[in-house]
Structure formats: C-alpha cells, structure tokens
DRENZA-439003 format. One record per residue (C-alpha): x, y, z. Coordinates in steps of 0.05 Angstrom, whole numbers, plus 32768, in hexadecimal, padded with zeros to 4 digits. Layout:
N
XYZ/...
This chain:
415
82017F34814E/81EE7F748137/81B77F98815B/817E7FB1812F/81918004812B/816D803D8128/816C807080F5/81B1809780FA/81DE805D8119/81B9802980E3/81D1805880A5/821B805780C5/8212800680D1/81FB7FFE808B/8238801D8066/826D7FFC8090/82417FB88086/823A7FCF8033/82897FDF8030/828E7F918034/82567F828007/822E7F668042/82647F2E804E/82707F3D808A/82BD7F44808B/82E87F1180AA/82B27EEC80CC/829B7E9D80B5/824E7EB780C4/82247ECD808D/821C7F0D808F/81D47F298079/81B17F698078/816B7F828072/81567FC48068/81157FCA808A/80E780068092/80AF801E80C3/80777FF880BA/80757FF6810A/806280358111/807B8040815D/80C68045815A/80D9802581A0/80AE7FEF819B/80C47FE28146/810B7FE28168/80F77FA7819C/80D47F858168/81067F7F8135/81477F79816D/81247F35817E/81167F20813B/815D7F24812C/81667F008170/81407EC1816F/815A7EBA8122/81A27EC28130/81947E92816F/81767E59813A/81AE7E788107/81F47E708127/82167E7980E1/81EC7EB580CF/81F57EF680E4/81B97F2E80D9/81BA7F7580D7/81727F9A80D7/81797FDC80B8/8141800580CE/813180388099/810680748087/80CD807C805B/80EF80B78044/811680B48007/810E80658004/810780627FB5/814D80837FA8/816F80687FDE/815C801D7FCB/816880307F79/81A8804E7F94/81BB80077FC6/81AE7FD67F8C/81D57FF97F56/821180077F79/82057FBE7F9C/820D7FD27FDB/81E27FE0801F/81B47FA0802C/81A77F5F801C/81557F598028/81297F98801C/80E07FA3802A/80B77FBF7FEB/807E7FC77FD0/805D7FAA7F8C/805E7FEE7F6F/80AF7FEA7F70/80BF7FA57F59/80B97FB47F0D/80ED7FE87F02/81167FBB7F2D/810A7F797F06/81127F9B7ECE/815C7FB47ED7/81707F6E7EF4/817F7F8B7F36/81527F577F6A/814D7F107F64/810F7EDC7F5F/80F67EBE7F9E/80D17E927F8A/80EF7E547FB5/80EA7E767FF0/809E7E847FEC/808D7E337FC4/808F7E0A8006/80607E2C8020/80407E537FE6/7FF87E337FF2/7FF17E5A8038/7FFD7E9E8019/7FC97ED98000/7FC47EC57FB8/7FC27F177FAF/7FFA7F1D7FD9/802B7EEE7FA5/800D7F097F66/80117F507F76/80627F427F7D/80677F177F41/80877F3C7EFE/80887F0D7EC1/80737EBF7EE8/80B37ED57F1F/80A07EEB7F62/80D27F227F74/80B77F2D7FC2/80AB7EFD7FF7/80677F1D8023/806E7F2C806F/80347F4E8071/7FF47F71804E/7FD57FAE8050/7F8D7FC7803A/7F5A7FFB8033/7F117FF28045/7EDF80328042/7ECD804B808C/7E8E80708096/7E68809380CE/7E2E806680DC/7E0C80AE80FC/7E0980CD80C3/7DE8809D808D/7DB7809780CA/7DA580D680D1/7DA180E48084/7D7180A68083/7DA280768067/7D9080348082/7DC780108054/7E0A802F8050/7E1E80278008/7E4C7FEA7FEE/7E437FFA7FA9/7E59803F7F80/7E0580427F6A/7DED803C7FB1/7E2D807C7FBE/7E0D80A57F84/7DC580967F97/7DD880A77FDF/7DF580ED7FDB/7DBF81127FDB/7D9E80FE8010/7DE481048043/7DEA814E8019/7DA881678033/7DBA81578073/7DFF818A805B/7E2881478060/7E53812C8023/7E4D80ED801C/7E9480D88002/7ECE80F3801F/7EF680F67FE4/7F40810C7FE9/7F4D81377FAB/7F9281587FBF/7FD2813C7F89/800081297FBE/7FCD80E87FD0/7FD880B47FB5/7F9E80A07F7A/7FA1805E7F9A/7F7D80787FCE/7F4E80A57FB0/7F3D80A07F65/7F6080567F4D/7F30803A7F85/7EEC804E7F55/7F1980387F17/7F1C7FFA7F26/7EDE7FEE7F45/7EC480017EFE/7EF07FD17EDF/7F2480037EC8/7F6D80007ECA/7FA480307EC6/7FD580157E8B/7FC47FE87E48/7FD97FA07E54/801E7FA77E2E/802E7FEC7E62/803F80117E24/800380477E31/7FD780567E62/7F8380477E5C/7F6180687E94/7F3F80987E69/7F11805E7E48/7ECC805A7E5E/7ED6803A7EA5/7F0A807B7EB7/7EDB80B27E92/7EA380887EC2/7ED080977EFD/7ED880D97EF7/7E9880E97EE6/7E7A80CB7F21/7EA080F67F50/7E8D81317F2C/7E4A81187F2C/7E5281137F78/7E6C81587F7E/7E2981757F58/7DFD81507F90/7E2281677FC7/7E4C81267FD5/7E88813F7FD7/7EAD816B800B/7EB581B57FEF/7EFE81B47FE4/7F04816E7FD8/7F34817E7F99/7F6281917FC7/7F598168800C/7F8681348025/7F6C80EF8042/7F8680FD8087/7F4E80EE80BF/7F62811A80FA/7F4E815C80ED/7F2D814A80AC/7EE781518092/7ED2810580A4/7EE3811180F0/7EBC815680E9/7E76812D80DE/7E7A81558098/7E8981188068/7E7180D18079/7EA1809D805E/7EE68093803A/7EE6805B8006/7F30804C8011/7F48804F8057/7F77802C8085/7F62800880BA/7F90803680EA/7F62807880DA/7F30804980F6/7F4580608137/7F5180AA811F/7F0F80AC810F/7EEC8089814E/7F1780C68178/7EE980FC814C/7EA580DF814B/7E9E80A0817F/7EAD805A8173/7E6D804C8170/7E6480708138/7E938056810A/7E82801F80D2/7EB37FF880AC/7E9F7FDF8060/7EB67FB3802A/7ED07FD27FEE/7E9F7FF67FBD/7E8B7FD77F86/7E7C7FE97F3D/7E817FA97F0F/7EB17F967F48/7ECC7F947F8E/7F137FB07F8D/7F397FC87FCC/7F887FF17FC7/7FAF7FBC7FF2/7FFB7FAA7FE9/802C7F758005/80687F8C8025/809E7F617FFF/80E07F4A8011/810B7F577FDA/81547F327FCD/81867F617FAB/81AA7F407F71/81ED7F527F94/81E07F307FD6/821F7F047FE1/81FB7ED58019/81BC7EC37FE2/81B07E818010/81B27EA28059/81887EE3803B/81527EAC8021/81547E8B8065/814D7ECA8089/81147EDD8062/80FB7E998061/80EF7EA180B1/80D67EF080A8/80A97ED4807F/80847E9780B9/80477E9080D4/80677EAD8119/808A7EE98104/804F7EFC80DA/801A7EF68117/804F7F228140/80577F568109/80167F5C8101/80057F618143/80387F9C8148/80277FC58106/7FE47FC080FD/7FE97F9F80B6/7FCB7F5C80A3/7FF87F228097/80057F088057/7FF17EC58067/7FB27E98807A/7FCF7E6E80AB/7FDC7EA980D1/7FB27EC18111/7FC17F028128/7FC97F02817A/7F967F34819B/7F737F4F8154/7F407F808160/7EFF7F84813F/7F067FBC8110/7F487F9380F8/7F1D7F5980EF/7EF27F8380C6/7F287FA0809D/7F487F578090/7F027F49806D/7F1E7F768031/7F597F498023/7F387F217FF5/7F287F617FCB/7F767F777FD3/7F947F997F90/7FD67FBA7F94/7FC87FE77F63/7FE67FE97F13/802C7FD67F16/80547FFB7EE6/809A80137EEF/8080805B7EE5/803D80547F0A/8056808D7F3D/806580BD7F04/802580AA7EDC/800380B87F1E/802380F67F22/8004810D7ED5/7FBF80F87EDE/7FB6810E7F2D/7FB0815D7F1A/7F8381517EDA/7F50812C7F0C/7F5A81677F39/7F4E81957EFE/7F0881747EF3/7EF4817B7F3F/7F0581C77F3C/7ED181CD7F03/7F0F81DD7ECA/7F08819B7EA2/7ED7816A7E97/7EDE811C7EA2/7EF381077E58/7F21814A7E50/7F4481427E8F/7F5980F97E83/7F6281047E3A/7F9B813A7E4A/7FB1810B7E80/7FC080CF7E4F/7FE480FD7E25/800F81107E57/801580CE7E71/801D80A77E2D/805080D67E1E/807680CA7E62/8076807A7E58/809B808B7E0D/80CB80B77E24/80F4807C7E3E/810480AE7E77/
C-alpha cells in the first residue's frame, strides 16, 4: 500500500507510478491513482485524513491498490493539461466545473455517469448539473463550496438599518445612510487578480445576466442586465457605498476594510472569513445572509469533481474508488475536516457549527459560474474594463462594450 505523500516525495511517487501507466508493474492489484489537492487546508491533519482513506479502502479492496497524490494549487491547470495528454500521472483528479469543458472537449476524461446513477437521487441537483457538458456528467461531487454575503450587524445598527439588505434595491437604498455614518456599505473587491466570481458575476446574475450567448460563440454581459451591473456599483461609489480604493482592493478579511468597521458586508464570501472576520469586530457582531437578489437569488458555489482520465488502465477499480470517495461517510468526514459542504443530502456533517449551518442555507442558490473553456481568459478581458469604470475612466456601457470586443475577439481566435 502506498502511503498518501506529501508534496516533494508525492511528485517523485507519481512519475515512477506514471512510467507504468498507473498499472502498477508486476503486481495482480489494481493499481490506481488520484491526484488530490488541498482542500484540507491544515497539512498534517489533510495527511491523516487521506492516509486512512486510502486505508480502510484498500482494507475493503484487497485487489486494489491506491496512491493519493497530494498536490498544489499552484500550477494545477498545466500540470493536469500536461498529465492527460501525455497520459500519464493519475487515474482520478479533483476539478472544478470551470475545467471540465476544455477537457470534454479534447476527449481526454471520461463520463461518469454510472458511478453517480445508483445513487443520483441523494445528490445536490446543482452539484451534477454544474459538472455535466452535453447530457454526460464528467465529475463525480465530494463536496461543495459556497458564498453567502457576511455583514457587521454593528454597523447597519448604528446607521439605523433595522433590515440588513437581501435584495440589490434595499443595498442601493441603504448606502447612504451607512455613508453618513463614513461607512461603505458594500465591500466590493475591485482589484483584477479576484476572481469576478466573487465580486462583479455575483450582481450579473442576480440581474439575470450571463457571461456568454447560449451557443459560447460570444460573450453578452454588456446587454442590459451587465450595463445594470455596473452601473449600480458606480452608482454605489457616488453615495459613498463603496470603499475608496475599491477598484483596486482584494477580498481578503484580515487586515481588510470589512475587519476595520469601514465597510459593512461582502456579497460573496466564504464561510471560513466568517471567522476572519469575528477575530476583527466580535462574533457577536457578525451576520450571515442569503444571496442578494435582483430578479433572482444566485450564489458563486462549485462542486469539487472527481474526474477519470481517458487513459486510466484500471477504468473499473478508479470507478470503485471514486464510487466510495464519493459515500455518505467519507463525505461527512471530509467535510468535517475542510470546512466545505458535502455534495449530498443524506449527508450530516459531525460537529457543524452554526455559521456553517448558515452558510449551507445558500446551497440551494449554488451557481458555478459560466462554464466556458475560456471563461478564465474572458475573465481576464473584462476584469480591467470594470476596474476602468470604478477609477472614473469609462462609463458602464463603454467599459463592457470594449470588453466584448476584446472578448468576442478572443473566443474567434481559436487560440
């Protein structure tokens, strides 16, 4: 049995286990690999967790033999691209929706689809759809994540705000009463580097917007719901609700303007800068919401996927592996440990706390955002032109008008 690695000795693991093709050599066992990544965020106990996963498998396995690759967030996209086109490195990898399309598309994973049907009826129906391409599900969920908006009860009090807001009217109508008291109401994170599904998709969607036409040939998010968008953060930056540089903040907690008292919520946090945030300004003080809505509720919340490469030479013992990654048991205990929400309903979380609770009531609202196989680059136009309008430079129509251009000519380019 091979002992789930860490980072270093996993990497030298991997290449003698992908110079075989995953077939493990000589032996009659199966061999199987999964790449996984640190979605425990505490390294010693993401080791434990995972050594006795493989454990109590290969104990109820005798013919299969598992290899947990522990990975790093860093570089992930080109070292998976890299894996499945050369076919080597894993069998199983954990992805998210916003990578299955390119993926799918060059024939590189395989459907899942039979692992997920016998019990397909106790999953998050958002959890399967947002890793199904074309009727095929390409991931098999382990978990979920989602954003909820956090808010300091304190200072809607103090600025006479008996009802925090839950819709993007009662945000706008809002502001200027938090801004008298020289508090922004929305703690909006402007800088490039975040991602827009965390800061401006959020107020898209809630609008009814979306990022690309149906057919994914162009983009549309400078119709009427985007221009909308835009224009009500700028019209939150005229009243005061938005932090002074926020075309240029990140959406970190610690040390940020929400934990200063100087902004009052974030629309789209995680439920971990729950805790960041009850450090700063007192549990007590710290209120957890539903998504805001416009014509429509819509929280940024994505399944983490098990993904079978097209290569894997042990299909059956991957799918059985996966199968078990995928139960009611390993979910509760992975939750438990990462802080994420399970992918499942028949799934109860051992020792949840409250604010989790509150966070799980979000799930229903869970979008993973617009799939596309060049979503990152399209987010990587349009990100600066929205910064552009919060510096005062463009207005809303100009700045996404520019931005589809750029982003309409990306999606042709075939590159």
């Amino acid at each position: 049995m091979k002992k789930a690695a860490a980072v270093g000795l996993a990497a030298v693991l991997s290449l003698a286990v992908a110079g075989c093709g995953s077939s493990g050599g000589g032996s009659d066992k199966s061999a199987v690999t999964l790449w996984m990544y640190p979605v425990i965020g505490d390294q010693a106990k993401s080791q434990a967790f995972w050594s006795k996963v493989e454990k109590d498998f290969e104990a109820a396995n005798l013919a299969i033999d598992v290899t947990i690759d522990l990975q790093p967030w860093e570089g992930r996209q080109e070292k998976v691209t890299t894996a499945l086109v050369s076919k080597k490195g894993f069998d199983l990898v954990v992805l998210g929706p916003d990578q299955i399309p390119q993926y799918a598309q060059q024939g590189t994973i395989e459907p899942v689809d039979d692992i997920v049907t016998p019990d397909k009826a106790s999953y998050l129906p958002n959890s399967l759809s947002a890793l199904t391409i074309d009727g095929k599900l390409y991931g098999v969920p382990i978990y979920q994540t989602i954003t909820a908006p956090i808010y300091n009860k304190k200072a809607f009090a103090d600025a006479g705000v008996d009802e925090v807001p839950e819709t993007l009217d009662e945000l706008k109508e809002a502001a200027p009463k938090l801004a008298a008291k020289k508090v922004a109401i929305l703690d909006y994170p402007g800088k490039p580097e975040v991602t827009l599904n965390q800061s401006f998709y959020p107020i898209l969607w809630a609008n009814g917007g979306t990022v690309f036409a149906a057919d994914g040939k162009s983009v549309v998010f400078n119709g009427p719901e985007g221009v909308a968008s835009l224009q009500l953060l700028l019209d939150l930056k005229a009243a005061g609700g938005l932090p002074p540089n926020a075309a240029s903040k990140g959406n970190d907690i610690e040390g940020g303007t929400l934990a200063a008292g100087e902004t009052a919520m974030y629309h789209a946090a995680t439920a971990g800068q729950v805790d960041q945030l009850a450090t700063a300004i007192g549990a007590e003080n710290v209120g957890i919401g539903v998504p805001l809505e416009g014509t429509k509720r819509v929280a940024f919340g994505i399944p983490g996927g098990l993904m079978l490469a097209k290569h894997s030479e042990h299909k059956d013992a991957a799918k059985k592996f996966a199968a078990y990654l995928a139960s009611p048991e390993v979910s509760a205990a992975l939750a438990k440990e990462s802080g994420f929400f399970p992918a499942r309903t028949d799934v109860t979380v051992p020792d949840q706390t409250e604010a989790s609770k509150e966070f799980a009531k979000s799930l229903q609202y869970a979008f993973p955002g617009d799939t596309h196989p060049k979503a990152r680059q399209v987010m990587g136009v349009l990100a600066p032109h929205i910064q552009a309008a919060l510096l005062g430079k463009e207005d809303a129509k100009t700045a996404l008008d520019a931005a589809a251009q750029e982003a309409n000519q990306l999606l042709g380019s075939g590159g």
